[in-house]
C-alpha positions as CSV (number, residue, x, y, z in Angstrom):
1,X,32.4,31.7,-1.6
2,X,29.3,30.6,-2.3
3,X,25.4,31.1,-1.5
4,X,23.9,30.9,1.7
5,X,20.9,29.5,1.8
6,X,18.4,28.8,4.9
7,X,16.2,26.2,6.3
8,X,14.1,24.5,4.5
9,X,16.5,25.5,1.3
10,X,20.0,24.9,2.6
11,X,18.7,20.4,3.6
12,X,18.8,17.7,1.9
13,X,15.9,15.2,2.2
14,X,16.5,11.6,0.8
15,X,13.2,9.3,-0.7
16,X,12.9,5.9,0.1
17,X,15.0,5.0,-3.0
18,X,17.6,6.9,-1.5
19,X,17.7,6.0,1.9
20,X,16.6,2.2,1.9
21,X,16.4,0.9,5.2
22,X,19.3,-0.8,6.6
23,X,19.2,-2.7,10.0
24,X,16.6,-1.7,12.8
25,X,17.3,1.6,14.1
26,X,18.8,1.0,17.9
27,X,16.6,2.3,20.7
28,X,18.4,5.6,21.3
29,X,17.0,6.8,18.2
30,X,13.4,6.9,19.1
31,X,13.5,6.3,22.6
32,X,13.5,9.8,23.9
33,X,9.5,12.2,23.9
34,X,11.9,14.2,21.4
35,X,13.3,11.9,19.7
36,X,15.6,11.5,16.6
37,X,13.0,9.9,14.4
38,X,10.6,12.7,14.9
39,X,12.7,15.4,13.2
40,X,15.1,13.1,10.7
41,X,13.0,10.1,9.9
42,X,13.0,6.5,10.2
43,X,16.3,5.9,8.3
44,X,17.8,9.6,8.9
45,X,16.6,10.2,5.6
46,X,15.3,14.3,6.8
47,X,11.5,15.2,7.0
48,X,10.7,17.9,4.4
49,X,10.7,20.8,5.1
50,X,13.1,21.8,7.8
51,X,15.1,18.7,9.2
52,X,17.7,17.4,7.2
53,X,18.7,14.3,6.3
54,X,21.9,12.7,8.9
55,X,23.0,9.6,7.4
56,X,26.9,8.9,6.8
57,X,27.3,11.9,9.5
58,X,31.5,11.3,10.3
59,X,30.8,10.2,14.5
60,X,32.5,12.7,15.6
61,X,31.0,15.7,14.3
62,X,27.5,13.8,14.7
63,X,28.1,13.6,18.8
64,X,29.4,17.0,19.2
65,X,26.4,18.6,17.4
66,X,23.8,15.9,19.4
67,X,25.8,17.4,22.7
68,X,26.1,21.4,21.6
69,X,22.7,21.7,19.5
70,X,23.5,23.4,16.1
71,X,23.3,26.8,15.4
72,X,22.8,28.7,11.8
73,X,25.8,30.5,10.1
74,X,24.9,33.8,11.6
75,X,24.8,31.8,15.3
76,X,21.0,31.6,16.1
77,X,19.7,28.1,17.2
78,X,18.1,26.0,14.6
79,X,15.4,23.3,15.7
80,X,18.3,21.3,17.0
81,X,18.6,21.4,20.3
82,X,21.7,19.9,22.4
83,X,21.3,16.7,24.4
84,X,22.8,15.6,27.0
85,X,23.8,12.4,28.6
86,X,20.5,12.8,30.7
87,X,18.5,12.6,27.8
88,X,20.7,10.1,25.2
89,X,23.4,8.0,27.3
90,X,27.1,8.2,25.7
91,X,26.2,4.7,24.9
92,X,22.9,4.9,23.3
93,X,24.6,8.2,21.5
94,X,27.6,5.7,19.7
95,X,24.9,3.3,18.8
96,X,22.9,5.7,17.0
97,X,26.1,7.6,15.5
98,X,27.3,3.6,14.0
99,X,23.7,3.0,12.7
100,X,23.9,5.9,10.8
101,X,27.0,5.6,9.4
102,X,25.9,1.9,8.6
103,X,23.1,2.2,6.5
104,X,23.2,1.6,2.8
105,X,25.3,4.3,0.9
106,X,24.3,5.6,-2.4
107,X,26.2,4.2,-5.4
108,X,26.6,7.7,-7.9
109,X,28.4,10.6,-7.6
110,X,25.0,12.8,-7.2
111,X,23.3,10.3,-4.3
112,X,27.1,10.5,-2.5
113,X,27.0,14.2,-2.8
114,X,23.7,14.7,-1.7
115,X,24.0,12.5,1.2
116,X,27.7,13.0,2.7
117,X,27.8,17.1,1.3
118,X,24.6,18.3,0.4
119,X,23.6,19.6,3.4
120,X,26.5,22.2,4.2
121,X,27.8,22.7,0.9
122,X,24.2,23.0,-1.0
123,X,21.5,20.4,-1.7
124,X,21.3,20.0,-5.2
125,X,24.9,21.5,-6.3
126,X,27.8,22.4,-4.8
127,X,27.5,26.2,-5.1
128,X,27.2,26.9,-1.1
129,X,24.5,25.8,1.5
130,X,24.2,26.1,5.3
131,X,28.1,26.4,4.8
132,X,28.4,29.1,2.4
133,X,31.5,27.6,1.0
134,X,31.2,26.8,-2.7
135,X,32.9,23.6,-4.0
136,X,31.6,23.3,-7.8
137,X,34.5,23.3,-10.0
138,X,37.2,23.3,-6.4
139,X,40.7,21.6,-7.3
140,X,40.7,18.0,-6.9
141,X,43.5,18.7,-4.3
142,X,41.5,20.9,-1.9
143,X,38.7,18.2,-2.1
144,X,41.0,15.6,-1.1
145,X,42.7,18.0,1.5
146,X,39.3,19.2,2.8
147,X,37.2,15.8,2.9
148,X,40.3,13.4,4.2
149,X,41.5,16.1,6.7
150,X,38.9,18.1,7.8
151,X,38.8,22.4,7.8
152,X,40.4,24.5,10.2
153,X,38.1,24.8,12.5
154,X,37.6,23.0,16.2
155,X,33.4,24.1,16.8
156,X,31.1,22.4,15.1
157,X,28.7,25.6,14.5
158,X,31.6,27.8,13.2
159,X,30.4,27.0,9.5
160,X,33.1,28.8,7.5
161,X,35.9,27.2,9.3
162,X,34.7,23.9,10.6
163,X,34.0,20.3,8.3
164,X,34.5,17.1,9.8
165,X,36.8,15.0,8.0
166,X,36.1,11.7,6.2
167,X,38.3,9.0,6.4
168,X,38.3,5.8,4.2
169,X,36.1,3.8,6.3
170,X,33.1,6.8,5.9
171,X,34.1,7.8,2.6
172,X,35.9,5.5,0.3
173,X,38.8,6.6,-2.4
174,X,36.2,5.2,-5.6
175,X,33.0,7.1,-3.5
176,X,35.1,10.5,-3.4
177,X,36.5,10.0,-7.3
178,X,32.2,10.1,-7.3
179,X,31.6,13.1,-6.1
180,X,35.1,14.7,-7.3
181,X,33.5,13.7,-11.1
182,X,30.0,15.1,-10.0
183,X,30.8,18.6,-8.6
184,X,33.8,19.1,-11.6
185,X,36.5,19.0,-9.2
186,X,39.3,20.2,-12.2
């Protein structure tokens, strides 16, 4: 187990070297008063201090927390409320979920990290997060279990059992040898 750490502590916020801008960000994204921009940026990169960064989110976790809102590991609402199809259409929602996952990915172990892990698992190192579940040091076989299949867990704000899984397309094999060499996977 790892450390738990709260808002603003627990996010990971990308600079502009980071998270370069990729193509225009579709019209869902800033169309809404309350809009995605306003909390996570112009690229999803996360506004410092307490909205985290969103790129490379896997679709389907990123539409069921947009539709549920997310709550903190004790089960308190955060800042991020739930929206429905009133306020972001299903079809504005998959535009905005393949934008993100379209933009320019890091190239090094760290930038993957911080971008497709930081944020539940810790923002600077893997020693526990918003998901207090430490992976410095894991087994490269529970990596590769975890990140290709996903944790046990079917609600998104159940963050000791839940992790969305990555599949090649989001994550590639060389990207995850990356991260596997950054956090010390043994």
């Amino acid at each position: 187990m790892g450390v738990q750490l709260t808002a603003p502590a627990s996010y990971v916020f990308l600079s502009a070297a980071e998270a370069p801008a990729g193509a225009a960000a579709p019209s869902g994204y800033s169309a809404m008063a309350t809009s995605c921009v306003t909390c996570h940026g112009s690229n999803g990169q996360g506004v410092d201090p307490i909205f985290p960064e969103i790129r490379h989110t896997p679709p389907d976790f990123f539409k069921a927390v947009v539709r549920a809102g997310r709550k903190d590991h004790k089960g308190d609402p955060t800042g991020m409320l739930a929206f429905d199809a009133t306020k972001i259409s299903d079809a504005d929602l998959e535009a905005v979920s393949a934008w993100l996952v379209g933009l320019p990915k890091p190239t090094t172990g760290e930038g993957l990290y911080r971008s497709m892990c930081g944020n539940c698992h810790g923002p600077k190192m893997a020693t526990g997060g918003g998901s207090p579940i430490k992976i410095q040091g894991a087994s490269i076989a529970n990596v590769d279990k975890f990140v290709r299949m996903g944790g046990s867990g079917t609600d998104v704000n159940d963050r000791l059992k839940y992790m969305p899984k990555y599949d090649t397309t989001l994550l590639t094999d060389a990207e995850l040898t990356l991260i596997k060499q950054f956090i010390g996977a043994i």
